[in-house]
MARNUVEX-441919 format. One record per residue: x negated, y, z negated of N, C-alpha, C in turn; residue in one letter. Coordinates in steps of 0.02 Angstrom, whole numbers, plus 50000, padded with zeros to 5 digits. Layout:
BEGIN
XYZXYZXYZA/...
***
This chain:
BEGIN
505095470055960505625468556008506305468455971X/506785470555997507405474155966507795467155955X/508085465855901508575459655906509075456655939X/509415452355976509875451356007510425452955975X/510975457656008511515459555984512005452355970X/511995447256007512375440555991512125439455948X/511455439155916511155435555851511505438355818X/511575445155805511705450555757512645448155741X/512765446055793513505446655805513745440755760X/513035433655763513135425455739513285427355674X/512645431555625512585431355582513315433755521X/513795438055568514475439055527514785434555541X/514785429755579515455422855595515525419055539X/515925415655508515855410755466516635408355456X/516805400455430517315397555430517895401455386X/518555403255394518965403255361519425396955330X/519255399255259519855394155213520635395655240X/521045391355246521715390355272522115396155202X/521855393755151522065397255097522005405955115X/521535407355129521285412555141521925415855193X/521755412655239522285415155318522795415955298X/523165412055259523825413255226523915419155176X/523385420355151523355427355125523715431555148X/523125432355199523285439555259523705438055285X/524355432155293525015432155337525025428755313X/525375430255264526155424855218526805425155253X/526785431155289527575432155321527495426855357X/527155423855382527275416555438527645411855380X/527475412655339527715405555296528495406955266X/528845412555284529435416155243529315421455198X/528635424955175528715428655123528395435555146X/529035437855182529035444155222529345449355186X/529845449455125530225451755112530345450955024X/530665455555008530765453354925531115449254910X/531895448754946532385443554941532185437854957X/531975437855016531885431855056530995426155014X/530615430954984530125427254955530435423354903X/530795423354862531205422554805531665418554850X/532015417054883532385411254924531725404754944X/531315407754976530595403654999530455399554946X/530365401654891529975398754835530585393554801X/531095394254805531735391754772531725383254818X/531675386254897531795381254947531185378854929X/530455378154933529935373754921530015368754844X/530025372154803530215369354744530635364054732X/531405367754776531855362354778531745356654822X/531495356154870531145352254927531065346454901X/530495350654860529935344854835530285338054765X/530855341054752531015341654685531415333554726X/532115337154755532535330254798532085325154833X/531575326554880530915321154898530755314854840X/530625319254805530275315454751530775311054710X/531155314054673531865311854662532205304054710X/532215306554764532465302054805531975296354822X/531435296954824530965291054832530715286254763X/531065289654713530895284354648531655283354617X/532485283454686532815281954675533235283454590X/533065290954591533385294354534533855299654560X/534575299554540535095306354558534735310654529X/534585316154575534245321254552534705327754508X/534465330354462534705334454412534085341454395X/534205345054447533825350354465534105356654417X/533685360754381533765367154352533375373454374X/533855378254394533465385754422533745391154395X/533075392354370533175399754304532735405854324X/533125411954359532965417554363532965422254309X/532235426854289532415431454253531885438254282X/532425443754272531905448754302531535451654267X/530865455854290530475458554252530165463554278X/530495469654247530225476654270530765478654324X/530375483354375531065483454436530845481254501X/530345476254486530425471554565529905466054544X/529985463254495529675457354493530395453454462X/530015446454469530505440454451530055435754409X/530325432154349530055424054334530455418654367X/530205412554393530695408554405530315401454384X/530965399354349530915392254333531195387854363X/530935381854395531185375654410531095371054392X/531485365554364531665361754323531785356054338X/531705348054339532065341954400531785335254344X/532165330554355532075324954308531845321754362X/531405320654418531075316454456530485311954417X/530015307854446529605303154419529025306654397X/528865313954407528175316354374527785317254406X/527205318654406526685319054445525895316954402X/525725311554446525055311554389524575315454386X/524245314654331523875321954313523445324554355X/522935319654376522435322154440522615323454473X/523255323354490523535326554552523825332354547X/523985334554496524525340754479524245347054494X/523485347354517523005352954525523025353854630X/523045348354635523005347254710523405348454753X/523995346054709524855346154737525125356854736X/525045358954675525135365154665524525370854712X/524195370654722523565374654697523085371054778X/523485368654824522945365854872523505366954934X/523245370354973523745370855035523425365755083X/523695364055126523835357155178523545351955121X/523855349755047523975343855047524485340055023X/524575334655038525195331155058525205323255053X/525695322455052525835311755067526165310655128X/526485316355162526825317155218526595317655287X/526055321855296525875323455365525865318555414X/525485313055391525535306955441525965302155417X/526335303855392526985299755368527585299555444X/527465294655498528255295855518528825295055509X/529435298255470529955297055427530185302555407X/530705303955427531175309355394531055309555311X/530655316655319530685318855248530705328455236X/530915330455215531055339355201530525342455198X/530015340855166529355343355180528595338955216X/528385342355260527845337455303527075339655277X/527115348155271526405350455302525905350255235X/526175348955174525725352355124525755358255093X/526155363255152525895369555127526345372955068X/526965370655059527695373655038527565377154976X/527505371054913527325374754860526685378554840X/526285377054851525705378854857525585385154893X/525975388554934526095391754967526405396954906X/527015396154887527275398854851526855402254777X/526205397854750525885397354707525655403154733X/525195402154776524935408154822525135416654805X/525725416454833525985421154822526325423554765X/526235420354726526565423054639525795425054627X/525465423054644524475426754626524365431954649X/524415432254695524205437054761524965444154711X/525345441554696525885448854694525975451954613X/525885445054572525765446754497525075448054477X/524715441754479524235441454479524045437154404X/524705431654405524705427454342524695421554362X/524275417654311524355408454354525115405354366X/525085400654396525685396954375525815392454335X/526275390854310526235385854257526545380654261X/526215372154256526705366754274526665361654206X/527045358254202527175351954164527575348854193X/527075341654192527395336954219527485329554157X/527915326654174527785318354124528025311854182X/527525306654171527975301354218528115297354193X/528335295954112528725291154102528895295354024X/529145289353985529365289653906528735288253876X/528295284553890527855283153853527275287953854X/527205291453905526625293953903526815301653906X/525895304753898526325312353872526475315353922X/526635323253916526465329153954525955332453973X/525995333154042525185336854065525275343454070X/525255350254029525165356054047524685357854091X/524585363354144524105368154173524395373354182X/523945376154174523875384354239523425383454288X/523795387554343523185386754411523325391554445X/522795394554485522835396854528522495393654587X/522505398054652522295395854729521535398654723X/521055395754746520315399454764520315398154832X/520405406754858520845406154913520115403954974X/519655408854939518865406054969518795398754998X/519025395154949518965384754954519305382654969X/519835384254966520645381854955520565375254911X/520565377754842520465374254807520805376854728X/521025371954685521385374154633520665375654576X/521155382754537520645384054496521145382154410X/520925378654385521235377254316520915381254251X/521455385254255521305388254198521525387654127X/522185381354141522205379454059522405370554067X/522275367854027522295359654055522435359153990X/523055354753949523275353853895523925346953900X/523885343653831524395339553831524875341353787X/525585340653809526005343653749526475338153752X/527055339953696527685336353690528115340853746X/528535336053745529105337753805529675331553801X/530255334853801530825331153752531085328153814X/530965327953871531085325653926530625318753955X/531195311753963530975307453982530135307754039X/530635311354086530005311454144530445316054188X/529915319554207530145324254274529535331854276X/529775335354324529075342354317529535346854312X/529095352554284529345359954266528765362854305X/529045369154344528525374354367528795379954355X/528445385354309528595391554306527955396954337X/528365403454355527915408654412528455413154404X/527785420954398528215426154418527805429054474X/528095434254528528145435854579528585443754588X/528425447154651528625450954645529275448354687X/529975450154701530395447154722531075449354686X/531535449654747532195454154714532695448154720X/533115446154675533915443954680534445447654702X/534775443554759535385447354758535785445154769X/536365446354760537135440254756537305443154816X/538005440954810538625442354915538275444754958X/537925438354953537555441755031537635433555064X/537445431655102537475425655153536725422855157X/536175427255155535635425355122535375426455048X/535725424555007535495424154943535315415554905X/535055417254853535025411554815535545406454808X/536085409054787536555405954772536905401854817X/536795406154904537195400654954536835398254977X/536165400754967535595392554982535695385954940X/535885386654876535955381054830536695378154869X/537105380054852537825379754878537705375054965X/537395378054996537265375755072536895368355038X/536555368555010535985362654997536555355354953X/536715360454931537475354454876537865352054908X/537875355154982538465350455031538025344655075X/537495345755101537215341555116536715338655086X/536675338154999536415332854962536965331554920X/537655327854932538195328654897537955323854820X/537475320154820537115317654766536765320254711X/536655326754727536265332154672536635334654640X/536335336354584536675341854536536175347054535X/536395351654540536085358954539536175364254499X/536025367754439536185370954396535805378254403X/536085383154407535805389054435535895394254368X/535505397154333535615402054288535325409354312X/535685413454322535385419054362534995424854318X/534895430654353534335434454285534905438754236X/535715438754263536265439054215536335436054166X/535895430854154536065423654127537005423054137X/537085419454198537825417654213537755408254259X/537795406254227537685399554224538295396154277X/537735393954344538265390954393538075383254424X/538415379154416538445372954434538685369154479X/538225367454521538325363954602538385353854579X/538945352654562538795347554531538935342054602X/538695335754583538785330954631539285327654645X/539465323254704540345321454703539985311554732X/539565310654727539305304254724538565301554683X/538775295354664538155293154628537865288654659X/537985288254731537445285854774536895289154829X/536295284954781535685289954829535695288554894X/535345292254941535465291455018535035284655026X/535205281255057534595275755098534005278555103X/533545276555088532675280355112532565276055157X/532275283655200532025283955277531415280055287X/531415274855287530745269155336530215272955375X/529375272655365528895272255382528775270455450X/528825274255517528645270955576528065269855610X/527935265755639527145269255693527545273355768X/527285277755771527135282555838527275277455879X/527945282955926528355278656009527835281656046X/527775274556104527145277656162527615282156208X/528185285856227528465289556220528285296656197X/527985295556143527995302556112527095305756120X/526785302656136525955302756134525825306056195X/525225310456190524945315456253524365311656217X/523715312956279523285311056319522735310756271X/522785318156218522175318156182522125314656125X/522935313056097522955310056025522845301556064X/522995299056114522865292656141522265291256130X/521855295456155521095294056164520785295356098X/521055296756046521005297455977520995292255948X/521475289755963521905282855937521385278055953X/521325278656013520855273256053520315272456030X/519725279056007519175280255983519115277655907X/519545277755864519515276155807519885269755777X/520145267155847520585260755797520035255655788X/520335251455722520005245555702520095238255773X/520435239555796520755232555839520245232655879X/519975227555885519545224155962519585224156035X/520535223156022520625221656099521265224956116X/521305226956175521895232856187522615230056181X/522645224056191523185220656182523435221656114X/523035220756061522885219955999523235228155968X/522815232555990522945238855989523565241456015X/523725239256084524355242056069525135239956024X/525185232956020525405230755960525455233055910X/525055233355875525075237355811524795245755791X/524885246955833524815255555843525495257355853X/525805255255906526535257455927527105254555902X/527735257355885528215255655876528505253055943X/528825246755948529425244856002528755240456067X/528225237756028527645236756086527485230056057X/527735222656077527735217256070527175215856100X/527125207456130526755206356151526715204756222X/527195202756247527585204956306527555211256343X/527805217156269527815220456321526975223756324X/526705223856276525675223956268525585220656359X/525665216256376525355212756426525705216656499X/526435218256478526555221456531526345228156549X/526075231056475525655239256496525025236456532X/524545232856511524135232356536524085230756601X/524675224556633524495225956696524905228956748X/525385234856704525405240456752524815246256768X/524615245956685523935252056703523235247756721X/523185240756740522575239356780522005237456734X/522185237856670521775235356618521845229156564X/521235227856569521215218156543521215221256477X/521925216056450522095215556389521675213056325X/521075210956354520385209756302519945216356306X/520095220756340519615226956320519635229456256X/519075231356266519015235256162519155241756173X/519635243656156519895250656149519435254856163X/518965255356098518315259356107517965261156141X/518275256756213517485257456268518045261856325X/518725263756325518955269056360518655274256365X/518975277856418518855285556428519425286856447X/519305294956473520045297256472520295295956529X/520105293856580520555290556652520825284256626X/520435280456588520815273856548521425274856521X/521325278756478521975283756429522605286556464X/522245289456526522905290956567523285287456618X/522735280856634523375275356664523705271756600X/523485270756556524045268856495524335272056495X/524285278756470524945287356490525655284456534X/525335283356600525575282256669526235275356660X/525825269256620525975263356622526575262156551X/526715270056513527175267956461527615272456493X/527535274156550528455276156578528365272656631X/527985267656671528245263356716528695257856661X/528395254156613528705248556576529285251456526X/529795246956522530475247756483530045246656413X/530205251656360530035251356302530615252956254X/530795249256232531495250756197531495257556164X/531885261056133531665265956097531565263856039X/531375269955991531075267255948531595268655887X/531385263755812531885261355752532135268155749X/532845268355704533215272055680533005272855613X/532895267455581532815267055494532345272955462X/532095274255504531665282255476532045287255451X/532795287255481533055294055490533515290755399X/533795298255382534245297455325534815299355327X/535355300355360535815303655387536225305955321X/536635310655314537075313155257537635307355260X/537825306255319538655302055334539365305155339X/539755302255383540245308655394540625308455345X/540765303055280541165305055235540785308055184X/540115309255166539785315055140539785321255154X/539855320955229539985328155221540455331755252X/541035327155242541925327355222541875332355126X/541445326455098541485329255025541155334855009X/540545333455019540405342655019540545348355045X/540735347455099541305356055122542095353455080X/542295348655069542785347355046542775351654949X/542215351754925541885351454858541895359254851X/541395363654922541425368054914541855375654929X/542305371654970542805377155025543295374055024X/543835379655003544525377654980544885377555061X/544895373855098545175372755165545665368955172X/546055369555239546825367255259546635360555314X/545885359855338545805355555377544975354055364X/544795348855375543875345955395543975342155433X/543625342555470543575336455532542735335355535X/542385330255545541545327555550541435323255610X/540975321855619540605318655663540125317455670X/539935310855720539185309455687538925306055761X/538475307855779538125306755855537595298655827X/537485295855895537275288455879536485292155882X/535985288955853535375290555868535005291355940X/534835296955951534395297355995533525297856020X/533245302456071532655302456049532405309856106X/531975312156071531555317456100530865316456098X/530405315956159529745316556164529575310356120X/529915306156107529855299656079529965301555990X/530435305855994530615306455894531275305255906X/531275299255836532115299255838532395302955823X/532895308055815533515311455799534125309755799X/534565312555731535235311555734535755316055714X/536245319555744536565325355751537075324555710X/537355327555650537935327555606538205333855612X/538915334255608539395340155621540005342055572X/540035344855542540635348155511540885351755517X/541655354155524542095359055528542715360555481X/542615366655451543165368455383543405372255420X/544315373755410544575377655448545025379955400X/545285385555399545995389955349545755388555297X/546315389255248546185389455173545945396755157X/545465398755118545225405455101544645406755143X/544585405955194543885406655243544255413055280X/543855419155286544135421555330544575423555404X/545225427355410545445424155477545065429555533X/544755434855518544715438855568543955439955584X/543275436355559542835435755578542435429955621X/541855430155622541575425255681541515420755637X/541745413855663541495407355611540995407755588X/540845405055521540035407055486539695398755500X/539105399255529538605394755552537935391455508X/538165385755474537835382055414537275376055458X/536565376955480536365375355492535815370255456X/535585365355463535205360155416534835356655469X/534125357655448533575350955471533505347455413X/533515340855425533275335755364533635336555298X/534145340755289534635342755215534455346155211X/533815353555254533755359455203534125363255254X/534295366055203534725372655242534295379355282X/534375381755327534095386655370534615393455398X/533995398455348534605404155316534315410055380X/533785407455396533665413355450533595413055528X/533405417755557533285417455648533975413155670X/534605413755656535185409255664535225410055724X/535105418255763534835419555848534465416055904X/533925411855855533625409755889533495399655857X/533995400555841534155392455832534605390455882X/534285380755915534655377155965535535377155934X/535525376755881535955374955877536545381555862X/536335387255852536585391355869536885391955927X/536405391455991536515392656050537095387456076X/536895381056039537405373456083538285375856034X/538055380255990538835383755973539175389456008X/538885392456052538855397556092539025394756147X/539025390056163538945386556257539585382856243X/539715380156194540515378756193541175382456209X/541575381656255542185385856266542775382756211X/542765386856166543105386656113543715387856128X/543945392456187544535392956208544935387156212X/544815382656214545105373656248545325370356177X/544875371956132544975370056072545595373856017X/545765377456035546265383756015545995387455953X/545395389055971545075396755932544865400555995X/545055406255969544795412555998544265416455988X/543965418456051543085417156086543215424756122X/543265429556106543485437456112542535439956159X/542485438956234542005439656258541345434456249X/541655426456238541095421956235540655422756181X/540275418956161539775418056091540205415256035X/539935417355968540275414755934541165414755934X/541595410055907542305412855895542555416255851X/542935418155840543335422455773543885416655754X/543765416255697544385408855684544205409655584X/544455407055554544455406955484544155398555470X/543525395755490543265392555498542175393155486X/541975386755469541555384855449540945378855499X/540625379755520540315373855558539635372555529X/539525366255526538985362755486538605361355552X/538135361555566537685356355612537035353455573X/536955347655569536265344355521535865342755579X/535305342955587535005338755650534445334655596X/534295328655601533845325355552533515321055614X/532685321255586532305319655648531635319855608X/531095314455643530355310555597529965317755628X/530275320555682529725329155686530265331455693X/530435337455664531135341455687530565349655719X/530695349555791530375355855804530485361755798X/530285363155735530385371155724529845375855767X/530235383355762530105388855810529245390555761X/529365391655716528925393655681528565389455612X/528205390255580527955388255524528275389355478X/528675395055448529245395055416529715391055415X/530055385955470530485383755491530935385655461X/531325390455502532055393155515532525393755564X/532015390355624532515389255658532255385055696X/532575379155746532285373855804532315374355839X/531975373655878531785373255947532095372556017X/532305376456052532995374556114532805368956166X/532605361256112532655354556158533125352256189X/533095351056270533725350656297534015344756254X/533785339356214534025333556205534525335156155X/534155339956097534465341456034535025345856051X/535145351056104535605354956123536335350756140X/536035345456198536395341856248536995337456171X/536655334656121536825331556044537255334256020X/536885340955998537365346955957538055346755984X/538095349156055538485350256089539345344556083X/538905339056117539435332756095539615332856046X/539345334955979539485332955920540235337355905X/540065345455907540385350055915541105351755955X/540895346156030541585345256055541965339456034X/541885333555987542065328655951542665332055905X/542195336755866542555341155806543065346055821X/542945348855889543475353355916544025349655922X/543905344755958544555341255983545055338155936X/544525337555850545125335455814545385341655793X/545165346955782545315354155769546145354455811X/545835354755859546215356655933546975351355919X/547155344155897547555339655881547795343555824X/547545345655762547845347455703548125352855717X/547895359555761548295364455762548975364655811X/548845360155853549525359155890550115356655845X/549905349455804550245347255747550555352655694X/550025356055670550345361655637550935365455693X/550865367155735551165371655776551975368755774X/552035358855784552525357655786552875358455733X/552235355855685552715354955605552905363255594X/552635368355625553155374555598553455376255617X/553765373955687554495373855731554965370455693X/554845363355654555175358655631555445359955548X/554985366455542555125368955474555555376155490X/555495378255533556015384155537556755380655573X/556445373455587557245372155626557655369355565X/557175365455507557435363155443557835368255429X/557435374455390557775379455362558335380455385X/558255383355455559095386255470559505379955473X/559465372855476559895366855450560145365955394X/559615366955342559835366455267560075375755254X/560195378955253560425385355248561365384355291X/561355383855349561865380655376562515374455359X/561935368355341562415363755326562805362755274X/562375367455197562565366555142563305372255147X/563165376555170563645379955189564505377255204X/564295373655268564815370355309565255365455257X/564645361955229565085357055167565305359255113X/565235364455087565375367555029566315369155074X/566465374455133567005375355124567265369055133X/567195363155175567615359455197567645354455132X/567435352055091567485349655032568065354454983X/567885361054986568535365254945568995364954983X/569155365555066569735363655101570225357355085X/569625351455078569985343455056569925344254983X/569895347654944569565347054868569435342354858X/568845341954898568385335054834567705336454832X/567175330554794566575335654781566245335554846X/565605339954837565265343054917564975334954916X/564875334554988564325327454988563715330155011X/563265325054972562455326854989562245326055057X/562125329055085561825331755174561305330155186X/560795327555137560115321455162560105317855201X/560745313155206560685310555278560775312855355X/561065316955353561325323155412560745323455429X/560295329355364559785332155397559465327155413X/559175322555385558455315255422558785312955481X/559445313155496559405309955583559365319155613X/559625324055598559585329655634558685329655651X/558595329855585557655331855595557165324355622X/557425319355633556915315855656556545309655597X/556915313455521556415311255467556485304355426X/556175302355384556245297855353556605297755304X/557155293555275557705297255210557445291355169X/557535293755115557595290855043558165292555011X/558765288955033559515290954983559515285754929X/559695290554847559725287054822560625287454795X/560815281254772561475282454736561505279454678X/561815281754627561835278154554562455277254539X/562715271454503563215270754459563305267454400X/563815271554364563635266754291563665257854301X/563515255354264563635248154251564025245454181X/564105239354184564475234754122564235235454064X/563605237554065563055236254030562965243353973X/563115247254012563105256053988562305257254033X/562185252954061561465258054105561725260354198X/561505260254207561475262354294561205255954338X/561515257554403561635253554449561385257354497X/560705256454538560245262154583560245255954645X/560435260554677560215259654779559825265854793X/559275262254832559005267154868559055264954944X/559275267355006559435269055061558805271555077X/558105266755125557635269055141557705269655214X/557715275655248557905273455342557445276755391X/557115275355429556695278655463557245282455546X/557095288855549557305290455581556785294255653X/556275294655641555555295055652555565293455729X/555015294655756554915294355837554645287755818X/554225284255760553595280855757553915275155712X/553235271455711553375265255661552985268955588X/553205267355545553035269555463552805266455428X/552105266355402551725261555351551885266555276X/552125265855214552185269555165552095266555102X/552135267855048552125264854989552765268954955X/553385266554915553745269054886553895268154814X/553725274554797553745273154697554345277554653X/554695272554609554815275254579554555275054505X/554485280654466554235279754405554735280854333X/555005275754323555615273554268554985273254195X/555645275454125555285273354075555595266254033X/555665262754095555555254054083555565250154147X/555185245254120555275238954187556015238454199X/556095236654259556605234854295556565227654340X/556885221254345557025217954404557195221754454X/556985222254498557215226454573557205219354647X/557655221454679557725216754730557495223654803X/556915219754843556605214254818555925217154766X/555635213654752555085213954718554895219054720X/554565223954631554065228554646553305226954630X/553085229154619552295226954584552425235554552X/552325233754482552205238254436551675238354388X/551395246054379550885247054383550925251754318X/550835250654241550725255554178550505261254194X/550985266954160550635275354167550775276854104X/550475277454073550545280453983551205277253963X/551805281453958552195276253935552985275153968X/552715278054038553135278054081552915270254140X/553175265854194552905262554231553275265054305X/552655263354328552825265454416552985258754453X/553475259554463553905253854507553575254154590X/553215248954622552865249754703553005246054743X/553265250054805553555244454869553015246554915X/552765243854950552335242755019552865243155083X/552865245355102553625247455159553165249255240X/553605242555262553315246355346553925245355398X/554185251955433554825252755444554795254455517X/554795249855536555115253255636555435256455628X/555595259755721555755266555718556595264055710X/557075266955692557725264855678557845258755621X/557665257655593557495252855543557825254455468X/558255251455450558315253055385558175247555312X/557835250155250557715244455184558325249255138X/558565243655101558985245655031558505242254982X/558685245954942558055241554872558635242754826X/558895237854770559265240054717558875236454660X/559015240654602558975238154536559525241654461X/559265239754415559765241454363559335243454299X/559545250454284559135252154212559685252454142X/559195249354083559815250754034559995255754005X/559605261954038559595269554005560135272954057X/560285279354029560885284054084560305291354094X/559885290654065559395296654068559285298654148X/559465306254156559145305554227558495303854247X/558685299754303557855297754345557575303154385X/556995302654372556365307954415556585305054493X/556445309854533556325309254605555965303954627X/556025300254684555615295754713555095299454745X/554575294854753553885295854782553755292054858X/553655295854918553335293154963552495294654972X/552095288254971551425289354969551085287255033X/550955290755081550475290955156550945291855213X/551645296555184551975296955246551915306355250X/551755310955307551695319355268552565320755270X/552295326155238552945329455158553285332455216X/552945334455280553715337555304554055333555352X/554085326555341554585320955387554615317655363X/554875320855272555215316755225555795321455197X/556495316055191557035320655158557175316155091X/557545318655051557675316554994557045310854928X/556485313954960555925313554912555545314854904X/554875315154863554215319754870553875315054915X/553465318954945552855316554990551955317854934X/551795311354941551125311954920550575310854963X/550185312754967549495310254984549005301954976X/549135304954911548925296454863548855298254803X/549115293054737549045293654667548335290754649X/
***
């Protein structure tokens, strides 16, 4: 009797290793491409590198060393003074896809799944066909763990092929070296270099040192030595739970009694409000979890959107902060304006999220292309599918017209400008397994959006401002071109000398004057008035310095402040509008004096002195 064709059919079935599957489609994971595998492997590495770093509260000091080999392979080294990795683990961590400390971790962290480096390991095997190589140390005292490993893609399991202890002149931290087949390439918008660069603005705490296969040595250095707050450990919002992971929950918890269970299963689920699920969904708060089914499961479902459940903690999330990332576009882009913003926490499908925004405008950014779009989940930067990212789109749905950039047929604008969007979130939903781009959640869109029109609107304030201040500078010019004129003949008419026109112009222009006048004294030194007058629409908070090379009594009072071997004389000055201060003092020198200093008033609604920023 002839065999059953299904038997026949059983006998080829058998489980696939995850390792394996990834084989045959790595392009799911990013490594579709020569450039782009060589970006992939840079981003896992570095991932792992700031994670780690940041959770044993060390400024991270990351090294990445490209060298090529042949005409389409690459070595790459990565380099990081983090806490190490212990040894039994260093086989598991490299060399084992889905494993992790993260997966059921809820808490904003850059990598979740396991797969990143290990992934990457993968594919330096699969394309060279050489192990990889790691050393790690976790302290001063103890040694270095060398290996080689590869993936057994059959098990998904690490195969060690060299296990050794060495010296290593380095306190503590890991090294992983791998070659791969994989191309570098500079000016491009997806390359290495503006992935690091993108990553240095929103970890303004890192240092990043990039040596390319030129050997041309480039440095993303840090502009703070404070690590971010670490993101807090949550339990799961009943909010965010479908039907099957409930009845999961339910099936396997330790707790006795449902009351009990929901308490300490859920975030934001007291005891109060425990008693009020139960008797919306009809179930006695002494039931043992265990003895549910799934109609049980789904009047609880039912009974956590009848009851008010607060949302759930923020402390998970790690936000950059808007004066971080003031400093890093400030650090990296030579610009005429930044404006930031920062959205209050929200929530999707019960995950917290929180929306950060930046905008660089003029300076050397181009004026005649589409703003370039710097996108970030969790601090990593996301270099691809920018088409099919939310936050692409919530930049697209903005009428930029209102804001005063120009939007030439809707979508992006053309403006000489920069936009940051961060979205940081305990699941950030990416499109794909790669994650390159997120997901079009109305919540995260509706976020973006606000954030974006926050930033326009200061945009939109500065360029009008500019607009006035360059009416007020072409009306200067033809004033000072004009007036010096006028006084020059009428002074040779009366022959006497020209008089200084500083005050003319500050009531003509609106501005603030600083007149100064000197005369000798008894003494053989000088006799200084300064004439401080606001002529201004506004009231004036300023600081006024002069910097003499000696102390002076000055009426009234300065507070002086040593500069090598000159001292800066400081008045604190706050001047209604029509308001005038005289300040006098007396020096025993005739040397001419340097110009006065106004510090926090701007340079063009000031006459007769420099305008600063701040010393």
């Amino acid at each position: 009797m002839p065999v059953p064709i299904a038997e026949e059919l059983a006998k080829k079935q058998q489980a696939i290793s995850v390792a394996e599957f990834f084989e045959k489609n790595r392009q799911i994971l990013g490594f579709d491409s020569a450039p782009r595998s060589l970006i992939t492997t840079v981003k896992e590495a570095l991932d792992n590198s700031l994670d780690a770093c940041e959770e044993a509260s060390i400024l991270p000091d990351i090294m990445i060393q490209i060298r090529r080999l042949g005409k389409s392979g690459v070595s790459i080294v990565i380099e990081d003074n983090g806490p190490g990795i212990v040894r039994e683990q260093i086989p598991n961590v490299f060399a084992r896809l889905l494993y992790g400390s993260r997966f059921h971790s809820l808490k904003q962290s850059r990598g979740q799944q396991g797969i990143g480096i290990s992934a990457a390991v993968l594919y330096s095997q699969l394309t060279s066909g050489h192990p990889t190589k790691i050393l790690s140390k976790i302290s001063p005292t103890s040694p270095a763990h060398y290996y080689e490993l590869m993936v057994n893609t059959k098990t998904n399991e690490p195969e060690i092929l060299h296990d050794d202890i060495i010296d290593w002149d380095r306190p503590h931290g890991t090294r992983i070296e791998m070659e791969m087949e994989a191309t570098y390439v500079r000016g491009r918008r997806q390359s290495v270099e503006e992935y690091l660069k993108a990553t240095a603005i929103v970890n303004p705490h890192a240092r990043i040192t990039l040596i390319d296969p030129d050997n041309n040595k480039t440095t993303f250095e840090r502009v703070t030595d404070c690590i971010p707050e670490p993101a807090k450990e949550i339990l799961p919002h009943p909010h965010g739970i479908e039907l099957g992971t409930l009845m999961k929950m339910l099936r396997y918890t330790e707790r006795q009694k449902l009351a009990s269970f929901l308490r300490y299963s859920f975030s934001k689920i007291g005891l109060q409000t425990a008693e009020e699920i139960c008797l919306a969904s009809g179930l006695e708060p002494d039931t043992p979890p265990s003895e549910l089914g799934r109609e049980e499961a789904r009047k609880l479902l039912d009974a956590f959107k009848k009851v008010k459940i607060m949302s759930p903690p923020t402390d998970c999330l790690s936000p950059i902060g808007e004066d971080l990332v003031y400093k890093g576009l400030n650090k990296e882009y030579k610009v005429d304006f930044i404006a930031t913003a920062s959205r209050t926490p929200s929530v999707f499908s019960g995950n917290p999220f929180v929306v950060e925004v930046g905008l660089a405008y003029g300076g050397d950014l181009p004026k005649d292309e589409r703003v370039g779009i710097m996108r970030f989940a969790n601090k990593v930067p996301l270099l691809y599918q920018q088409g099919g990212c939310v936050t692409t789109h919530a930049v697209e749905s903005i009428k930029w017209k209102q804001y005063g950039l120009n939007q030439p047929g809707g979508g992006l604008p053309v403006a000489p400008a920069v936009l940051l969007v961060h979205v940081a979130s305990t699941n950030v939903p990416f499109t794909s397994e790669s994650k390159d781009a997120i997901a079009d959640i109305p919540e995260i869109q509706s976020e973006v959006e606000l954030a974006l029109k926050e930033v326009g609107r200061k945009l939109n304030k500065y360029l009008k401002r500019q607009g006035s201040l360059k009416k007020r500078r072409e009306k200067e010019v033809i004033i000072t071109k004009v007036l010096p004129k006028m006084a020059e003949i009428l002074a040779e008419t009366l022959d006497k000398e020209v008089p200084d026109i500083n005050p003319v112009v500050a009531r003509v222009m609106g501005n603030l004057l600083v007149h100064r006048q000197v005369y000798p004294n008894s003494n053989g030194g000088l006799d200084v008035s300064l004439k401080v007058a606001n002529y201004s629409s506004k009231k004036l908070d300023f600081r006024l310095h002069e910097i003499l090379p000696e102390q002076v009594n000055a009426s009234p009072e300065a507070k002086i402040v040593r500069m090598g071997s000159d001292n800066d004389h400081i008045w604190n000055i706050s001047l209604p509008v029509g308001d005038t201060r005289v300040i006098t003092y007396s020096t025993t020198s005739k040397t001419r004096l340097p110009d006065s200093i106004v510090e926090g008033v701007e340079e063009d609604i000031v006459t007769g002195a420099k305008a600063i920023k701040g010393l």
